[in-house]
C-alpha positions as CSV (number, residue, x, y, z in Angstrom):
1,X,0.0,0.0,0.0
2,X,0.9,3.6,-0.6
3,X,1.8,5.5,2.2
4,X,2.1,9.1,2.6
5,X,5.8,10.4,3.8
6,X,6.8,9.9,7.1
7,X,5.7,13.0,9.5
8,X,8.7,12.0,11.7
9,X,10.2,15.7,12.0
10,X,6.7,16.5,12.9
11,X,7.6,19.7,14.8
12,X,4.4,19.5,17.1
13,X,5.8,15.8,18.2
14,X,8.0,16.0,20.8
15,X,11.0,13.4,20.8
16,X,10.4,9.5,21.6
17,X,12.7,8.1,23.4
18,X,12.8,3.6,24.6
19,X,9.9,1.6,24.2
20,X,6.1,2.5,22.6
21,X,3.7,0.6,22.8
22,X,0.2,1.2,20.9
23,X,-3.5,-0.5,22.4
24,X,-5.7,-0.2,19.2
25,X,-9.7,-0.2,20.0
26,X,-12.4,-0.6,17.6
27,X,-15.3,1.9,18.0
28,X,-18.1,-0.2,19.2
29,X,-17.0,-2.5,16.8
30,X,-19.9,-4.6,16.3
31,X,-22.5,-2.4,15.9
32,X,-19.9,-0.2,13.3
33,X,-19.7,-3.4,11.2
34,X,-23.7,-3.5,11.3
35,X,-23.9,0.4,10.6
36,X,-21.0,-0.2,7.6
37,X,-23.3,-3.4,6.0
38,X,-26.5,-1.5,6.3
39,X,-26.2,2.1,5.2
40,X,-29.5,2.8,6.4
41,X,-28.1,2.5,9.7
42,X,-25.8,5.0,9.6
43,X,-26.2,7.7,12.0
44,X,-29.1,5.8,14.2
45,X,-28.7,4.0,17.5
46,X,-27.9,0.2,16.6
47,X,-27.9,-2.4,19.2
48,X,-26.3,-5.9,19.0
49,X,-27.9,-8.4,21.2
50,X,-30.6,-10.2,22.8
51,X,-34.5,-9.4,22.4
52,X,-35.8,-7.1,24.8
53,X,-38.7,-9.3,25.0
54,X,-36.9,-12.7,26.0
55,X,-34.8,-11.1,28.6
56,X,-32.1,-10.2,26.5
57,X,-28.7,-8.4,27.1
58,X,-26.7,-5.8,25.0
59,X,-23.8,-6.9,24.2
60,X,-22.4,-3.4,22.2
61,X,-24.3,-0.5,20.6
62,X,-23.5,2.3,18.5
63,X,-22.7,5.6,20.0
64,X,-25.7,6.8,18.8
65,X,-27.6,4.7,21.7
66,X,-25.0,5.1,23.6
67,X,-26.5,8.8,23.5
68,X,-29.9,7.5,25.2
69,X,-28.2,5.9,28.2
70,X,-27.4,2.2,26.4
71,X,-24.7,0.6,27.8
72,X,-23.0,-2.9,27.3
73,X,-24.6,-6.0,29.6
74,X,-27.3,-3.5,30.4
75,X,-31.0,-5.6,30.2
76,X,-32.6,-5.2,26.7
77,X,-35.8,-4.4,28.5
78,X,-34.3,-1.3,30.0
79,X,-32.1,-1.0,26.7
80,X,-35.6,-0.6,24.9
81,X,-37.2,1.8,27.3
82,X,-33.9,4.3,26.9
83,X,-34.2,4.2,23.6
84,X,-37.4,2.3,21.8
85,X,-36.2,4.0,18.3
86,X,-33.4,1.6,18.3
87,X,-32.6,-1.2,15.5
88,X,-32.2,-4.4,16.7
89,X,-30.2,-6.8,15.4
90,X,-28.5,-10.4,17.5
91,X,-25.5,-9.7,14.8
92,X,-23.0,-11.6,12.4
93,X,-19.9,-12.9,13.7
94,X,-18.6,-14.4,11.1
95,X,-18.1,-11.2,9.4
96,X,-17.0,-9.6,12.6
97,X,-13.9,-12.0,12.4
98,X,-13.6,-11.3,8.8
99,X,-13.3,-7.7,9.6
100,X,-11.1,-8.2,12.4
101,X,-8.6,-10.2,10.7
102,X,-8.6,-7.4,7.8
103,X,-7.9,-5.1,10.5
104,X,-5.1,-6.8,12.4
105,X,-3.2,-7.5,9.1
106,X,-3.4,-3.6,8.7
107,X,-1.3,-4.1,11.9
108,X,0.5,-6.7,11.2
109,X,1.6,-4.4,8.1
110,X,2.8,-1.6,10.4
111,X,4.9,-4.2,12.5
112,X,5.3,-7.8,13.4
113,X,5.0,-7.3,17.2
114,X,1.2,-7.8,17.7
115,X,-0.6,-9.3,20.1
116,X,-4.1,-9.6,19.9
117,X,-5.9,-9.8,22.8
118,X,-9.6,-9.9,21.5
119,X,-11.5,-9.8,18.4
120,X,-11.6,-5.7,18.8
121,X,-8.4,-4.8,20.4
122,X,-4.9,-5.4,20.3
123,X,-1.8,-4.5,21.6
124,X,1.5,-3.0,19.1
125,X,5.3,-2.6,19.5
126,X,6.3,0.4,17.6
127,X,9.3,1.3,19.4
128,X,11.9,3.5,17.8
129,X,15.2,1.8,17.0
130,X,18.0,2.7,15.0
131,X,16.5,0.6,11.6
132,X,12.7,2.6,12.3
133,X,13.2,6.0,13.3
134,X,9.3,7.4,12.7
135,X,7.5,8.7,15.3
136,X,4.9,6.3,17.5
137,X,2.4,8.9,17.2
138,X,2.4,9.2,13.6
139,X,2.6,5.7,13.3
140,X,-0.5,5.6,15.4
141,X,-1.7,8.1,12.6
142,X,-1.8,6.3,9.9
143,X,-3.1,3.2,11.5
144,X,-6.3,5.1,12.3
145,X,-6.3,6.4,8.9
146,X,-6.0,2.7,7.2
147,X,-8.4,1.3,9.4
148,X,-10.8,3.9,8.9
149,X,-10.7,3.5,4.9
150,X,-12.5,-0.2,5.8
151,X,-15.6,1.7,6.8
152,X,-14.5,1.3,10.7
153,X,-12.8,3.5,13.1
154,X,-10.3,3.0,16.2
155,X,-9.5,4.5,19.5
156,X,-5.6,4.2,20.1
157,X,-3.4,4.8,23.6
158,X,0.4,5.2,23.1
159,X,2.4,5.2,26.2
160,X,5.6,3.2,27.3
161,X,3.8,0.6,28.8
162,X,1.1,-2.1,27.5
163,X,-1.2,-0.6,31.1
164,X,-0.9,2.8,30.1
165,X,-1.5,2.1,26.9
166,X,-4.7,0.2,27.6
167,X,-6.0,2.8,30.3
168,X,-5.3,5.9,27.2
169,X,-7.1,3.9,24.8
170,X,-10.4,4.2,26.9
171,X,-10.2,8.2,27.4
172,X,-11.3,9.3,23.9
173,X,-13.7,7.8,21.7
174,X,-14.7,7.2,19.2
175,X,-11.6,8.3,17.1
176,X,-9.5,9.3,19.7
177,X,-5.7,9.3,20.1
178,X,-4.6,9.6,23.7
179,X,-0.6,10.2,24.2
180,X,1.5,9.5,27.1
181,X,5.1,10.8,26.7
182,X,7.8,8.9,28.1
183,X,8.5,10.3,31.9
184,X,4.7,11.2,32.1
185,X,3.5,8.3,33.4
186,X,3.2,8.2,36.8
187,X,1.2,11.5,36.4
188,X,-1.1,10.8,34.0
189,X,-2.3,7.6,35.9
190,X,-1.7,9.0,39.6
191,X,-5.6,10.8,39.5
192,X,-7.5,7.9,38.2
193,X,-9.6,5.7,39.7
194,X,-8.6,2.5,40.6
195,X,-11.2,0.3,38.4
196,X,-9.3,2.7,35.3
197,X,-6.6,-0.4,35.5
198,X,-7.1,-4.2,34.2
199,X,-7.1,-6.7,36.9
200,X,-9.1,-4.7,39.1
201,X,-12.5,-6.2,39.5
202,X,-15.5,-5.0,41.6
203,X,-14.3,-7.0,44.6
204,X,-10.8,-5.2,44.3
205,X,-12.4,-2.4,44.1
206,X,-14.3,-2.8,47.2
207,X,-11.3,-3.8,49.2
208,X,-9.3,-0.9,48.2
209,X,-11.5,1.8,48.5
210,X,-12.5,0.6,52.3
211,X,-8.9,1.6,52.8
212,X,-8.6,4.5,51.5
213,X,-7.5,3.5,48.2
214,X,-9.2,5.2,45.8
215,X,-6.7,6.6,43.0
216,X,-4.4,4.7,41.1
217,X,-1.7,6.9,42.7
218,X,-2.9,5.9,45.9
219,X,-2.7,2.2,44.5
220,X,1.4,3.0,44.3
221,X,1.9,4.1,47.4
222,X,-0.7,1.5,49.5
223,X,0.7,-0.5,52.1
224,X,2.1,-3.8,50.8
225,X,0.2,-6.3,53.2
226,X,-3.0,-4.6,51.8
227,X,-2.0,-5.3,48.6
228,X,-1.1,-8.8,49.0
229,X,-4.1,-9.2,51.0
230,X,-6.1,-8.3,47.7
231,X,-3.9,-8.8,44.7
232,X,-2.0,-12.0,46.4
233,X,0.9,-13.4,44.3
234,X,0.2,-10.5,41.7
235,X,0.8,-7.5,43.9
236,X,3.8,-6.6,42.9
237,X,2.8,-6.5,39.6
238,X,-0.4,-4.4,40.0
239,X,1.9,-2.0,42.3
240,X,4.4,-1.4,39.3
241,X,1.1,-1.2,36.7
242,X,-0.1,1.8,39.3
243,X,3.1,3.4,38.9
244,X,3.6,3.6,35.2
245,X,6.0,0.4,35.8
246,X,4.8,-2.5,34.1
247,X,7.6,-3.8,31.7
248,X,5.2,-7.2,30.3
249,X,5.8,-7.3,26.4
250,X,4.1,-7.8,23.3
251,X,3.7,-11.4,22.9
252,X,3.1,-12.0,20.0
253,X,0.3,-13.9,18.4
254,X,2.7,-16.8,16.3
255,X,3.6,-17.9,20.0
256,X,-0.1,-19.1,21.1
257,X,-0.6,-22.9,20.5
258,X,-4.5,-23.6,21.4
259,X,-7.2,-22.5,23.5
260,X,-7.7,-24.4,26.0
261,X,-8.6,-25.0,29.9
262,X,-7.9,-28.1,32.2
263,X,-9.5,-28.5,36.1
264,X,-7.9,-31.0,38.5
265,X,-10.2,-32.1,41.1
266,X,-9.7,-32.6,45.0
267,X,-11.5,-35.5,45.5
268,X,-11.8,-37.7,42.1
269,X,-15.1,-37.9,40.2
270,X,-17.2,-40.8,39.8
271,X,-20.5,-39.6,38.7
272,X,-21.6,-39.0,35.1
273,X,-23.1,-36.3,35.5
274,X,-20.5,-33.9,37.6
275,X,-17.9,-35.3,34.8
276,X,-20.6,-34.0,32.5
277,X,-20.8,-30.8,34.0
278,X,-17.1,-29.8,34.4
279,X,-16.6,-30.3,30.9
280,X,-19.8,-28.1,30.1
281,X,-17.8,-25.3,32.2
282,X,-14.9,-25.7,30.5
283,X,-15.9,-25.7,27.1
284,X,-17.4,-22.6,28.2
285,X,-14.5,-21.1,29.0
286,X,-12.8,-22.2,25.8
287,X,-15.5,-20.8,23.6
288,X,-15.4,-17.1,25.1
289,X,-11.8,-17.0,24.5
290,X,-12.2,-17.9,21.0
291,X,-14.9,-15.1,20.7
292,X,-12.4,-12.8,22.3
293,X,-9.9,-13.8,20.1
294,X,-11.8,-13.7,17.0
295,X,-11.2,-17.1,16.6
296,X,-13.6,-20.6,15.2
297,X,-11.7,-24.3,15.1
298,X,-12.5,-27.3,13.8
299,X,-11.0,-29.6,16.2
300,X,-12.4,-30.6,19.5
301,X,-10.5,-32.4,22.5
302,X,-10.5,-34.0,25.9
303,X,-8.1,-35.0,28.0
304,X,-8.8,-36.9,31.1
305,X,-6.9,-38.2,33.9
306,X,-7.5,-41.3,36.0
307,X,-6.9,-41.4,39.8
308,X,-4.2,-43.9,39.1
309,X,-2.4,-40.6,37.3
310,X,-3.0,-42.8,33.5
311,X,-3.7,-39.8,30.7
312,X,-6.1,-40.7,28.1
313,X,-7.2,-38.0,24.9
314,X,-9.3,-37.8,21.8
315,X,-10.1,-35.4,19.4
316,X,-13.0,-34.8,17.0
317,X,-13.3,-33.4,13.5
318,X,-16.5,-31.2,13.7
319,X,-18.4,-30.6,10.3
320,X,-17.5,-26.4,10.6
321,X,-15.9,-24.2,12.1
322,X,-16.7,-22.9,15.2
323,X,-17.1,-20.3,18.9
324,X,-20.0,-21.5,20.0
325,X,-19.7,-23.9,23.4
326,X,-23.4,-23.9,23.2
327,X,-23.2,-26.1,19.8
328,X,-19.8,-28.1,20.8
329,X,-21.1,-29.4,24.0
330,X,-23.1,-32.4,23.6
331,X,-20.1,-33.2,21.4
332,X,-18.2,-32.9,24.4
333,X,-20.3,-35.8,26.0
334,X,-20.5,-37.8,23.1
335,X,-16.5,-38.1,23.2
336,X,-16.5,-39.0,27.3
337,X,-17.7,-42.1,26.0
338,X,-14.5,-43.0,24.0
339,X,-12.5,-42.3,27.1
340,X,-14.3,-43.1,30.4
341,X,-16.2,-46.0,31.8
342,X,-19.0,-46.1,34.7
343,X,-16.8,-46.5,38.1
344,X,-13.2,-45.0,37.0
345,X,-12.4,-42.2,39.1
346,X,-11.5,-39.0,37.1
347,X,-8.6,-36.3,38.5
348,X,-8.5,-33.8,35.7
349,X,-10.0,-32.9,32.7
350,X,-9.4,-30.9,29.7
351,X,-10.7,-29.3,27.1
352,X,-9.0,-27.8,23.8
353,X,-10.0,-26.5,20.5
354,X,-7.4,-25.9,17.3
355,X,-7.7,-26.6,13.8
356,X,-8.1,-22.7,13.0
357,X,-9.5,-21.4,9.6
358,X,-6.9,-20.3,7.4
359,X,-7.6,-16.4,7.7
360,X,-7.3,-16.7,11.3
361,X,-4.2,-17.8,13.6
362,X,-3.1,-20.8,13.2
363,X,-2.4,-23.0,15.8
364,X,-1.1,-26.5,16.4
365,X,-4.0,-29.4,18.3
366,X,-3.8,-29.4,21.9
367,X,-3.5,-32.5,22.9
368,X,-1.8,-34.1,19.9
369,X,-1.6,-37.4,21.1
370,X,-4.3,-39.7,18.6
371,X,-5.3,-38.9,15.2
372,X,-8.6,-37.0,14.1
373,X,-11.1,-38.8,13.3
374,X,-13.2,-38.1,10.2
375,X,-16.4,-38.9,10.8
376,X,-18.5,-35.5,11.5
377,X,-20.1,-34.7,14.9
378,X,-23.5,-34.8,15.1
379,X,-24.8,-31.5,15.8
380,X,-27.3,-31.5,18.8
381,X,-26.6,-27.8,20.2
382,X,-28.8,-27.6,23.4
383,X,-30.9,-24.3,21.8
384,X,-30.6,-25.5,18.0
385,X,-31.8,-21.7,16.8
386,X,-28.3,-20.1,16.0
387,X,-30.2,-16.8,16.6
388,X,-31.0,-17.4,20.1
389,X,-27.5,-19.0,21.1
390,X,-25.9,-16.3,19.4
391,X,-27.9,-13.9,21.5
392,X,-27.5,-15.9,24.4
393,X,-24.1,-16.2,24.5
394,X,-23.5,-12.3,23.6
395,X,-25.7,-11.7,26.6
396,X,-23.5,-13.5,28.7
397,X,-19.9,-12.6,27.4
398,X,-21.2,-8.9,28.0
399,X,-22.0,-9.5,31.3
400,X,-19.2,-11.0,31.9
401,X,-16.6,-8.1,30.3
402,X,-18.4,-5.7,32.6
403,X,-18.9,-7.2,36.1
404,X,-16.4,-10.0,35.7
405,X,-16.2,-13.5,34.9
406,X,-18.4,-14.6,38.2
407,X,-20.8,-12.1,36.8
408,X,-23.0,-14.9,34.8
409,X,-22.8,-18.9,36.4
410,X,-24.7,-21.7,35.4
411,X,-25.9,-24.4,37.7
412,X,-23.1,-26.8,36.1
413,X,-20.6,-24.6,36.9
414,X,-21.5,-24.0,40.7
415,X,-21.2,-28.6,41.2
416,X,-18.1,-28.8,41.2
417,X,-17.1,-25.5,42.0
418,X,-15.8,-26.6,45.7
419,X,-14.1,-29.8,44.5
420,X,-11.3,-27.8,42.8
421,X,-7.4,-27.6,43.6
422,X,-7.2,-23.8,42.5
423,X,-4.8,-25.3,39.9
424,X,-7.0,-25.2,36.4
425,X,-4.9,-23.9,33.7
426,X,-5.0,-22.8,30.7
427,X,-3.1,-21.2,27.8
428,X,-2.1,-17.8,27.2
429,X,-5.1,-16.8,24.9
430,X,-6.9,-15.5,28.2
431,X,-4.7,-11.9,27.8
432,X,-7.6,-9.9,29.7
């Protein structure tokens, strides 16, 4: 692509000096792809979500209803009542991930150090070196511009840090540019409050301000057994985030494997129906990472683990691609059969999805360890409309970016939920 000159000697651009790092945000990126498919849409309040007669949730809206009062995760009841003008729609995510990965190869283009942390944001190393002199800022310039000739727009935060970054990204929109020079950090985040920062959750929150701690710089200087107290092993970290300190790098996306999550249990399982339910929990778990990432695979797996420490795995080739736990599921207990029998005691379980469509990352299978089978899954989804699952499972991830992750539980999740170790793991595609 043509590019216009560099605007490094930019006199208005004050001097860059060690590490930049950019957090690009699409504009209510949903609800802009909708707006940018259906240009009577334009300029009206557009809401993507549940139906505000089924007990539906937003999951994003245009800024036009974000005029009325509409907010993500809000009820679609109340959504309506705000603002009754609005179009509905439950959305189209298969283009959203088209338009995503159009975007992030834009970014890809700029650099090679991006790391996409959901299908709407992502995180890029433009630092100046002796090879790439230009300016982060008018880096950050033109990457608005190119995004923008797609029909979309992005918020962008440049600061030294990937916090920073992520906290200056949030300060303007739509279209903004937030700057924070090199040496300005601790300033810039010292009068913000403390839920401005990622990895503070309501309960943190809570905590804090009961203290006293209502600021980010009062999150600097807070005593350290309060911050272990609430932060634990992580309070360093969140201390040096407060501060303008965080030094975590751009990992970059060629360095993620699978998407996955695996839950050892304290005391072993026997019964069908908790093995049944752990797995529902973590395919859950695996399917709003995928959403997050922009990502639908192919290839299903479990892994399970005896109480006589024996691994077994399988894998299954499902007929398309796909994000949605809701569909994968029954799958799920379709392929416990091919590894468990009535009265073996299960200690861990696992489950993974790879097999990525071309136009997306592509990652290696999780488990690796038998050969896919060929034969397609049967597809009993447990709500066969895609409409309503779609909806459903909107709902639910927007809860669950705005109140946290305990936000939204299921009756399966809360079975097993005190016959854990605390030691579930899963891979790095979890950024947030």
């Amino acid at each position: 692509m043509e590019r216009d000159a560099p605007i490094s000697d930019d006199p208005l651009l004050p001097p860059w000096e060690g590490p930049a790092i950019l957090l690009v945000d699409l504009d209510a990126f949903f609800a802009s792809v909708e707006q940018l498919d259906h240009p009577g849409w334009r300029g009206r309040p557009v809401i993507v979500g549940g139906d505000a007669d089924k007990h539906g949730v937003v999951s994003t809206c245009s800024y036009e209803a974000r005029a009325f009062g509409v907010r993500s995760a809000m009820p679609a009841s109340m959504a309506r009542r705000l603002c009754p003008d609005a179009i509905w729609t439950h959305g189209h995510h298969d283009r959203y991930r088209q338009m995503s990965a159009a975007i992030m190869a834009i970014l890809r283009d700029e650099t090679p150090h991006v790391q996409q942390v959901s299908i709407d944001e992502a995180f890029v190393d433009v630092s100046p070196t002796q090879v790439n002199t230009e300016h982060p800022v008018a880096v950050a310039r033109r990457i608005q511009a190119r995004v923008e000739e797609l029909g979309v727009t992005c918020s962008i935060g440049v600061g030294t840090t990937k916090s920073v970054a992520k906290i200056a990204s949030d300060l303007d929109k739509p279209r903004g540019l937030t700057v924070v020079y090199p040496g300005g950090e601790a300033a810039f985040l010292a009068p913000l409050p403390v839920r401005s920062m990622s990895g503070v959750g309501p309960a943190a929150e809570r905590a804090l301000t009961e203290r006293g701690v209502r600021t980010l710089g009062d999150m600097a200087r807070a005593d350290e057994s309060l911050m272990r107290r609430v932060f634990g092993k992580n309070a360093d970290m969140m201390r040096a985030r407060a501060s303008g300190g965080d030094a975590s790098p751009v990992t970059t996306d060629d360095e993620v494997k699978s998407v996955s999550n695996e839950m050892t249990f304290a005391r072993d399982l026997t019964e069908r129906a908790d093995i049944e339910a752990a797995l529902a929990t973590m395919g859950a778990k695996v399917g709003r990472r995928l959403r997050r990432k922009g990502l639908a695979g192919r290839t299903l797996s479990v892994r399970i683990r005896y109480d006589d420490r024996s691994t077994h795995s399988v894998q299954r080739q499902l007929p398309h691609p796909t994000d949605d736990e809701l569909a994968y599921t029954p799958v799920l207990y379709e392929m416990l059969d091919e590894v468990w029998r009535p009265g073996i005691k299960v200690r861990l379980l696992g489950v993974g999805m790879a097999g990525f469509r071309p136009a997306d990352v592509v990652q290696e299978a999780l488990f690796g360890a038998e050969d896919l089978g060929e034969a397609p899954a049967e597809d009993r989804p447990a709500l066969r409309d895609e409409g309503r699952r779609r909806g459903l499972l909107a709902a639910t991830d927007a809860l669950k970016d705005r109140f946290g992750e305990g936000a939204v539980r299921f009756g399966r999740e809360l079975r097993n939920e005190a016959n854990t170790t605390g030691s579930s793991t899963k891979n790095p595609e979890d950024y947030k």
